[in-house]
C-alpha positions as CSV (number, residue, x, y, z in Angstrom):
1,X,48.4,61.4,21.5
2,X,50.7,58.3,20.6
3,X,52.2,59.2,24.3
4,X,48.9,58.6,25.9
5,X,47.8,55.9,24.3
6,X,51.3,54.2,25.4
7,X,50.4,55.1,28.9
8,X,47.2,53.8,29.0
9,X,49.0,50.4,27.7
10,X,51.5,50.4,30.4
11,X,48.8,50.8,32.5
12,X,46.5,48.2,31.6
13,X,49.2,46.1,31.0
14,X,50.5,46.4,34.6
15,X,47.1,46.1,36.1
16,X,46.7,42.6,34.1
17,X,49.4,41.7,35.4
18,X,49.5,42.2,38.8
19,X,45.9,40.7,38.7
20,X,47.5,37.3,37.3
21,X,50.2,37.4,40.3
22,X,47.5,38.3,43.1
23,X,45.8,35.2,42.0
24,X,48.2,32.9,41.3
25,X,49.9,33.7,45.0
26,X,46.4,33.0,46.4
27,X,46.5,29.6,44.7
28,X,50.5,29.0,45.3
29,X,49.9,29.8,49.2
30,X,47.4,27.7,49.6
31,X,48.8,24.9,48.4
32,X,52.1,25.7,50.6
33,X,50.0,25.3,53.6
34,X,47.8,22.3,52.4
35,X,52.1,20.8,52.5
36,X,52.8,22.4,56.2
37,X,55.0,25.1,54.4
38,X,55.1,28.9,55.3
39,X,52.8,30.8,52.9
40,X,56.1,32.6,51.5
41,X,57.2,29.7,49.9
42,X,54.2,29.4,48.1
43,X,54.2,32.9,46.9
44,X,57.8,32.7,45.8
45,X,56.9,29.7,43.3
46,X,54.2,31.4,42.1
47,X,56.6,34.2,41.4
48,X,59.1,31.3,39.8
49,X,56.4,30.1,37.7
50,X,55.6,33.1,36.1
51,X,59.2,33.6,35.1
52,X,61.4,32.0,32.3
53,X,61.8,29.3,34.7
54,X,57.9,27.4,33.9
55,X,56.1,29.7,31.7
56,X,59.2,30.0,29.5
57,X,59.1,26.7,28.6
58,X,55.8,27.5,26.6
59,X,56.3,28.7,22.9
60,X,55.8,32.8,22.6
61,X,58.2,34.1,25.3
62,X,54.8,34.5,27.4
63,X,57.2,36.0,30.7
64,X,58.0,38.6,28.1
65,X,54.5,39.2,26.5
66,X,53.0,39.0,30.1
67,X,55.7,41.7,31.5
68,X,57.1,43.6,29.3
69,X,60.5,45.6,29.4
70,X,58.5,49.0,30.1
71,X,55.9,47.3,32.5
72,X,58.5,45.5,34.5
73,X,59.8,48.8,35.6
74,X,56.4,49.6,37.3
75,X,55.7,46.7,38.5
76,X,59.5,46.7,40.1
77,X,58.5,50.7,41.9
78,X,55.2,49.0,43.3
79,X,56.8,46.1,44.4
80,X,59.9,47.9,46.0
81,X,57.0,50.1,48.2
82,X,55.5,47.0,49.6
83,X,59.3,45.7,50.3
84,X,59.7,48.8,52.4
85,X,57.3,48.5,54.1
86,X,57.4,44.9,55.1
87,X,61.1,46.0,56.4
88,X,59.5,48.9,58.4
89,X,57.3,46.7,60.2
90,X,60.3,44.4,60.3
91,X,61.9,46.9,62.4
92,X,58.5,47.8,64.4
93,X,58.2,44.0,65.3
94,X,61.7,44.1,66.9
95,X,60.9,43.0,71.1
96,X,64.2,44.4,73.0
97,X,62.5,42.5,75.9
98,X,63.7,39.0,73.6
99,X,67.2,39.7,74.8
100,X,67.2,40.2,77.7
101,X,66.8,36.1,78.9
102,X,70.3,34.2,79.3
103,X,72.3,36.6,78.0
104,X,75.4,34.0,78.3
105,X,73.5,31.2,76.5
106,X,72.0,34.0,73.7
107,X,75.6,35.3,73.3
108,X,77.4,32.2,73.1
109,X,75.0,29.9,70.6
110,X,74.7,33.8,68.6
111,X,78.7,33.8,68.4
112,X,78.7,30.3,66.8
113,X,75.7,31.6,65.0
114,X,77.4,33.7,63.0
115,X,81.0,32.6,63.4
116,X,80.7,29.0,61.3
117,X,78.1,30.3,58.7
118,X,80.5,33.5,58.1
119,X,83.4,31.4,58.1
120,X,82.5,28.9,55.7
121,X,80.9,31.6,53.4
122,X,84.2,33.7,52.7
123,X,86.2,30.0,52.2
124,X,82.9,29.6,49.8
125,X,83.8,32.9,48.0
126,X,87.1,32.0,47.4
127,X,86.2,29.1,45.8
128,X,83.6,30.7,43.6
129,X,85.7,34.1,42.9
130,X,88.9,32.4,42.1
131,X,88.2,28.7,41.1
132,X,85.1,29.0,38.8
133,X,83.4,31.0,36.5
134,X,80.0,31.2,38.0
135,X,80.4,34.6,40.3
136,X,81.3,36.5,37.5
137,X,82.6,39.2,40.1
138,X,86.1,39.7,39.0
139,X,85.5,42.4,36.8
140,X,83.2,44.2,39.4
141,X,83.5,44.6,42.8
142,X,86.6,43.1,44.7
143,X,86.5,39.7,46.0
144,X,86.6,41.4,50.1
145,X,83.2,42.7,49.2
146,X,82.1,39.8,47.2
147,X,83.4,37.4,50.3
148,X,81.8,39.7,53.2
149,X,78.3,39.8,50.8
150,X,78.2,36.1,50.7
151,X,79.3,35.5,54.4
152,X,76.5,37.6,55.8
153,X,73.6,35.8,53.3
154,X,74.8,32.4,54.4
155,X,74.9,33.6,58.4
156,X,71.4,35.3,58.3
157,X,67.8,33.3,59.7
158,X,64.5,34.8,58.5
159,X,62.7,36.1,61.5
160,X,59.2,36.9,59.9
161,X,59.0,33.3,58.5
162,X,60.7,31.4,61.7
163,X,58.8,33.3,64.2
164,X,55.6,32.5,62.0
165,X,56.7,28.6,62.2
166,X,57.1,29.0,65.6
167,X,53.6,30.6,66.5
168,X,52.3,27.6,64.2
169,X,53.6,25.1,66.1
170,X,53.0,26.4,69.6
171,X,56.8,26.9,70.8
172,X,56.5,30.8,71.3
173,X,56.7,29.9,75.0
174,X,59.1,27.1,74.8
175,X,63.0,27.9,75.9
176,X,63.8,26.8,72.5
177,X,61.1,29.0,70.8
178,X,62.3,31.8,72.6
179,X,65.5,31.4,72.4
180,X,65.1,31.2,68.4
181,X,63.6,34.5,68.1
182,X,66.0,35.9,70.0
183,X,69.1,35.1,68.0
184,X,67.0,35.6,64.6
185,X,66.4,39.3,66.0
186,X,69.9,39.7,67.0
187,X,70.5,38.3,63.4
188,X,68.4,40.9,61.6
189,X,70.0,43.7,63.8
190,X,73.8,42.3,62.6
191,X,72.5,41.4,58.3
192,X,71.3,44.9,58.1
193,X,74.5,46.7,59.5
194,X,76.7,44.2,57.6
195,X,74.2,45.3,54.4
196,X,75.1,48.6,54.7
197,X,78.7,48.2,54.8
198,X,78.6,46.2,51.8
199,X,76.2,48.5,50.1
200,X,79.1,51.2,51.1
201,X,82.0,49.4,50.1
202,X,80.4,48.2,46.5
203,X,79.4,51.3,45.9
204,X,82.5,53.6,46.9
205,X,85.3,54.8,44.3
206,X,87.4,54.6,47.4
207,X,88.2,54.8,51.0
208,X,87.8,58.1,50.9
209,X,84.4,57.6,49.2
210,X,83.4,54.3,51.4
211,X,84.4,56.0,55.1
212,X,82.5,59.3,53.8
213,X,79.4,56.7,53.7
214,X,79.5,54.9,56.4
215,X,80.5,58.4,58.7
216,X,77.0,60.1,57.0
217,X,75.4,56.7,57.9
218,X,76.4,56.8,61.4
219,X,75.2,60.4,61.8
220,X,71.9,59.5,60.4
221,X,71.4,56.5,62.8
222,X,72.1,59.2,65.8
223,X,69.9,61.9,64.5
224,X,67.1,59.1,64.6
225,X,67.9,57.8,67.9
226,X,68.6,61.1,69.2
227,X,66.0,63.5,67.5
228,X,63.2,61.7,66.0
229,X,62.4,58.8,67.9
230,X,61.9,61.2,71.4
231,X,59.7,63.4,68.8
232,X,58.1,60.1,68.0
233,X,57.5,59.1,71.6
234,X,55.7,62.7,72.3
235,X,53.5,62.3,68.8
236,X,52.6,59.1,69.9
237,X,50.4,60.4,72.5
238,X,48.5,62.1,70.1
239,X,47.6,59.2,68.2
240,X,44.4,58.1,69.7
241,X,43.0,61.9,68.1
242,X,44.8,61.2,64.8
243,X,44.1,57.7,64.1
244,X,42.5,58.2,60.6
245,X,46.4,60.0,59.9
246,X,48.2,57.6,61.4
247,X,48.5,55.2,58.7
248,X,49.8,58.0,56.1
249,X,52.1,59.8,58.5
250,X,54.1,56.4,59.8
251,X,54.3,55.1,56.1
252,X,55.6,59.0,54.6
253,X,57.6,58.5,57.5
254,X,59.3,55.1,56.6
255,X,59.4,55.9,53.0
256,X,61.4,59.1,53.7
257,X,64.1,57.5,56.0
258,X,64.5,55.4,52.9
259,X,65.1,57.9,50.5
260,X,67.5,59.6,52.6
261,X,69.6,56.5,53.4
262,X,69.1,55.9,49.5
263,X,71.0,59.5,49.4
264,X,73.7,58.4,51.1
265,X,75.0,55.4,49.2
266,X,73.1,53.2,51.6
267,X,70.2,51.0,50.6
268,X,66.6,52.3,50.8
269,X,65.3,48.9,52.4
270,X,68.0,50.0,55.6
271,X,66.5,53.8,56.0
272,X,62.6,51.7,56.3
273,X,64.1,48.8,58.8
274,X,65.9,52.0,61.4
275,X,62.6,53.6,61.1
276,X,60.5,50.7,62.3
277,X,63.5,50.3,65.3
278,X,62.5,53.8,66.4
279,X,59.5,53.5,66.7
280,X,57.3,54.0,70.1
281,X,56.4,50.6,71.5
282,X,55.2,51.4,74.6
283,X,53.4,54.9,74.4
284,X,49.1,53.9,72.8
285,X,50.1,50.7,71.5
286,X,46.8,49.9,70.9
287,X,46.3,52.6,69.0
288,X,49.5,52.6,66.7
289,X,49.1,49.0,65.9
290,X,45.0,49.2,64.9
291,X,45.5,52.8,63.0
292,X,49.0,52.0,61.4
293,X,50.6,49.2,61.8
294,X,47.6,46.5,61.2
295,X,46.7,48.4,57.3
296,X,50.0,49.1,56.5
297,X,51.1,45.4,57.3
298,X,48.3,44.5,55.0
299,X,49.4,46.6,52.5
300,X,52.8,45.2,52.1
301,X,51.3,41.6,52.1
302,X,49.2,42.8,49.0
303,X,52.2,44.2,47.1
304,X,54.9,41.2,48.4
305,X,54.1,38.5,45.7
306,X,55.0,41.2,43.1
307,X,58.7,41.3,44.8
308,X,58.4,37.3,43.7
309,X,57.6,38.0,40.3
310,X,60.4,40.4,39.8
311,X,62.7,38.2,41.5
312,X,61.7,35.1,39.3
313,X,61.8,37.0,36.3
314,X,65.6,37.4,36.8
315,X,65.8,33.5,37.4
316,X,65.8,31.0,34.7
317,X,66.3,27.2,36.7
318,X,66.2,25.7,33.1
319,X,69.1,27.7,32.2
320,X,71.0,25.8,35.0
321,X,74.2,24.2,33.8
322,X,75.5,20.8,35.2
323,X,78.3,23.0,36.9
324,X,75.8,25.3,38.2
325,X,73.7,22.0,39.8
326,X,76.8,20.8,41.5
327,X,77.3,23.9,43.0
328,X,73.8,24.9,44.1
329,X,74.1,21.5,45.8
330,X,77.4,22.8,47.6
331,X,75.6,26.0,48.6
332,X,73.2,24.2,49.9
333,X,75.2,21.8,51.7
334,X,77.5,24.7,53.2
335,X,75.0,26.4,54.6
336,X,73.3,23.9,56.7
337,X,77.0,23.2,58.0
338,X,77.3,26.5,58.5
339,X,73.9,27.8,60.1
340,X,73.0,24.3,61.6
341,X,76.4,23.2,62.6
342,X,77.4,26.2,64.3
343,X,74.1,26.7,66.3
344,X,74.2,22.7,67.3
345,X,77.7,23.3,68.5
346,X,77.9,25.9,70.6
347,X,74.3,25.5,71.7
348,X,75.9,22.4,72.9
349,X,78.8,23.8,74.8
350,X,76.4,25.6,77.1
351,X,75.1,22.3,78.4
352,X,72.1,21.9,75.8
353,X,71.1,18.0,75.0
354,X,71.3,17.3,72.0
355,X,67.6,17.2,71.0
356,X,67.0,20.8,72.4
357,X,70.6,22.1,70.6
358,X,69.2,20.2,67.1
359,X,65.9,21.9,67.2
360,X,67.5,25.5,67.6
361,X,69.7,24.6,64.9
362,X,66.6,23.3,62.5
363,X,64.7,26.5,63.0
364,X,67.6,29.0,62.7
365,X,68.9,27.4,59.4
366,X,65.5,28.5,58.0
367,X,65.8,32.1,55.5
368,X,62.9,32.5,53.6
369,X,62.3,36.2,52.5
370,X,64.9,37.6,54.3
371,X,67.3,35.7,52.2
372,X,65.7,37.1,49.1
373,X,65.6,40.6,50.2
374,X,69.9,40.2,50.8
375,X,70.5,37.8,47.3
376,X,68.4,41.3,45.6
377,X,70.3,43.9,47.2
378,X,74.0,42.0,45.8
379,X,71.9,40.9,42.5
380,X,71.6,45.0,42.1
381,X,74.8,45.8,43.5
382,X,76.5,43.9,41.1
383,X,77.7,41.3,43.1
384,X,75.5,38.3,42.1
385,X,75.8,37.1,38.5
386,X,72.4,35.6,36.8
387,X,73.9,32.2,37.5
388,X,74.9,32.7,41.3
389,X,72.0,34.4,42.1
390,X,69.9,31.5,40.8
391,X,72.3,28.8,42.6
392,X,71.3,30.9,46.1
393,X,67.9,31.8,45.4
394,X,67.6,27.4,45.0
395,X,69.7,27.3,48.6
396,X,67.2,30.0,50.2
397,X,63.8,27.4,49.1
398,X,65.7,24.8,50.2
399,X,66.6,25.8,53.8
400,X,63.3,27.3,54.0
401,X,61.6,23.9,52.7
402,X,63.1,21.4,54.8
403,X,62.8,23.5,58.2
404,X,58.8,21.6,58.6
405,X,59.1,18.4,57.9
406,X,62.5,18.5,60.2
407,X,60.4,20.0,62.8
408,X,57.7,18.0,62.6
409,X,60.2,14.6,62.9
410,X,62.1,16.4,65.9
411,X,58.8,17.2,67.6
412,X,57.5,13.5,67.4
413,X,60.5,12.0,69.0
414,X,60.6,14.6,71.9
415,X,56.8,13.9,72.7
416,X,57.4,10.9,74.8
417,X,60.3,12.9,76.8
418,X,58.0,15.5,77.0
419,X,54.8,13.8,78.6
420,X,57.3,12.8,81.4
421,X,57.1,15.7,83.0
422,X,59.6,19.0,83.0
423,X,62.4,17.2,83.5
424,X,62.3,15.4,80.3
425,X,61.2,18.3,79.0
426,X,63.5,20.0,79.5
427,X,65.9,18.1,77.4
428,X,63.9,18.3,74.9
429,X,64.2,21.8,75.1
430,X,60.1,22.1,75.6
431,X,59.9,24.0,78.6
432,X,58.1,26.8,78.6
433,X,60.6,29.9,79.5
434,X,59.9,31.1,83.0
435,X,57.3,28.9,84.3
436,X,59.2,25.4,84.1
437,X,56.1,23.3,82.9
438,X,56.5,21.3,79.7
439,X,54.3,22.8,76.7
440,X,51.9,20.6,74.7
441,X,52.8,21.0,71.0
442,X,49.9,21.1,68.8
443,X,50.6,20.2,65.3
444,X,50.8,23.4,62.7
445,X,47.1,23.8,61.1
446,X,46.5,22.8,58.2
447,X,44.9,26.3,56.6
């Protein structure tokens, strides 16, 4: 009876609980957009707010009597489904037809992309693994891991928040808009292999162990490719009879890919992400995206602010030393070097001006959610101490923060370039791709 009864607390507990975070993100966002910032910002304070680093400020532990030990756990499975799904779709909003533009320019400003960011991070690993005590790695995983982990966090652009800025501010048929998405996808496609290596490598007792991985991992991404997405094509035909199914079979089949990469020493949120590569795009589109992909993207908005909560209940800015300050700071400053500095660069080299290079580089040093998904992963992995992972959670809201009001400030000064005519559109970097007629830019709603 005692058993039950504890139940039945967890329970109501929980449901309390994830009321209060439903409610509080509803407020949060809102106020993120009243500022011209993407809702995820808002829902990741609200997530802060509930944790040590507001509400346990307040005498009576209140994170703790609000989420308790055994509720977090529940709160963490519910919020981990609506994190694999938001990766599934993810992988389902992934447009092949993005990369196939300049493929010179993409590749070029996509080297640099990666190339300064990933630089910059491993010399920003050995500073933090060997010169200080904040990684608090040494004892764990080995500092290649630890360097390769932090490389490919610094080097990754969120593409659900910068393609969401974009729509917002009317560039998705700019050169520079597209261009954007582009690399951001090509990003995605590089973080989640690099993810899985790390994942691998943390995770192995050895090279035996860590090849045996990524060799099962390999074979798992062919089986898909080969196997189930032509059986997914075929089904897909089908789906305009089984639409009231559709929603059910597409998530059991996202879910499952998770738990086998989850089998294999990989991380679930990779098995969800191949899923959503694979599948059809081009067979009842319609159909697929009304029956599954519209309630099941719905679903993982709904469940999303608790992956906030979680996250801010394993962050505590108050506990923050003076050290840890100057070092968030130097996070922050490297990665705008690195992200911003290497797109303006070699965005450059292939005969950009300068305002169209700066813009790319502005919206590609944006990481939002994505970044939180990664910081999670190494948080779990081991590879992130309390400390660290606080310092890069503060470097993620920063990015993320000042991509708008950059924006907005490039987009003013390139109006009067603009309005004379394509050519001075053009080096604003404002032309619409393919038609070669400047864009009007409307400013971002204020909803």
């Amino acid at each position: 009876m005692k058993n039950v009864e504890h139940a039945e607390w967890i329970t109501i507990t929980a449901l309390g609980g994830i009321a209060l975070v439903l409610a509080l993100a509803v407020l949060f966002t809102a106020l993120a957009r009243r500022l011209r910032q993407p809702a995820v910002i808002g829902e990741i304070m609200a997530g802060i707010c509930l944790g040590p680093s507001l509400l346990g400020l307040f005498p009576g532990d209140l994170p703790a009597r609000l989420f308790p030990g055994e509720v977090r756990s529940h709160l963490e499975l519910v919020a981990q489904i609506g994190l694999l799904l938001f990766m599934f779709i993810l992988g389902w909003d992934f447009d092949y037809a993005e990369l196939r533009g300049d493929r010179r320019t993409l590749g070029t400003v996509w080297f640099g992309a990666w190339l300064f960011p990933m630089a910059l991070g491993v010399l920003l690993a050995w500073l933090l693994y060997f010169h200080s005590d904040i990684a608090g790695g040494r004892e764990g995983p080995g500092f290649g891991v630890f360097a390769l982990f932090l490389g490919t966090a610094l080097a990754i652009a969120a593409f659900p928040v910068l393609g969401r800025i974009i729509t917002e501010r009317g560039l998705q048929h700019t050169r520079t808009g597209a261009l954007a998405l582009a690399l951001a996808a090509l990003d995605d496609i590089l973080a989640w292999s690099l993810l899985a290596v790390v994942v691998a490598w943390a995770q192995a007792s050895g090279i035996g162990s860590f090849l045996g991985t990524m060799g099962w991992g390999a074979v798992y991404v062919a089986v898909m490719l080969v196997v189930v997405r032509p059986v997914l094509e075929r089904l897909a035909r089908f789906a305009r009879h089984g639409a009231p199914y559709a929603a059910m079979i597409v998530a059991a089949g996202a879910l499952g890919s998770a738990h086998v990469t989850g089998k294999l020493g990989l991380h679930v949120i990779l098995g969800a992400f191949l899923f959503g590569l694979i599948m059809p795009r081009h067979t009842e589109p319609a159909v697929l995206r009304t029956a599954a992909r519209e309630p099941l993207e719905r679903i993982s908005r709904l469940l999303l602010p608790l992956l906030f909560v979680v996250t801010g209940l394993s962050l505590d800015l108050t506990a923050l030393s003076a050290t840890g300050a100057a070092y968030a700071l130097l996070v922050v400053v490297v990665a705008c070097a690195g992200k911003f500095g290497g797109v303006l660069l070699s965005a450059r080299m292939t005969g950009m001006g300068w305002h169209q290079a700066t813009t790319l580089g502005v919206l590609m040093n944006t990481r939002g959610l994505t970044q939180l998904v990664i910081l999670n992963a190494g948080l779990g992995l081991g590879l992130l101490s309390s400390e660290l992972f606080t310092v890069m959670v503060v470097m993620a809201l920063c990015t993320t923060v000042m991509t708008a009001p950059l924006l907005s400030l490039l987009l003013r000064r390139g109006a009067p370039a603009e309005a004379g005519g394509p050519a001075g559109a053009e080096e604003t970097g404002l032309v619409a791709a393919g038609d070669g007629h400047a864009d009007a830019v409307p400013a971002a709603p204020r909803a």
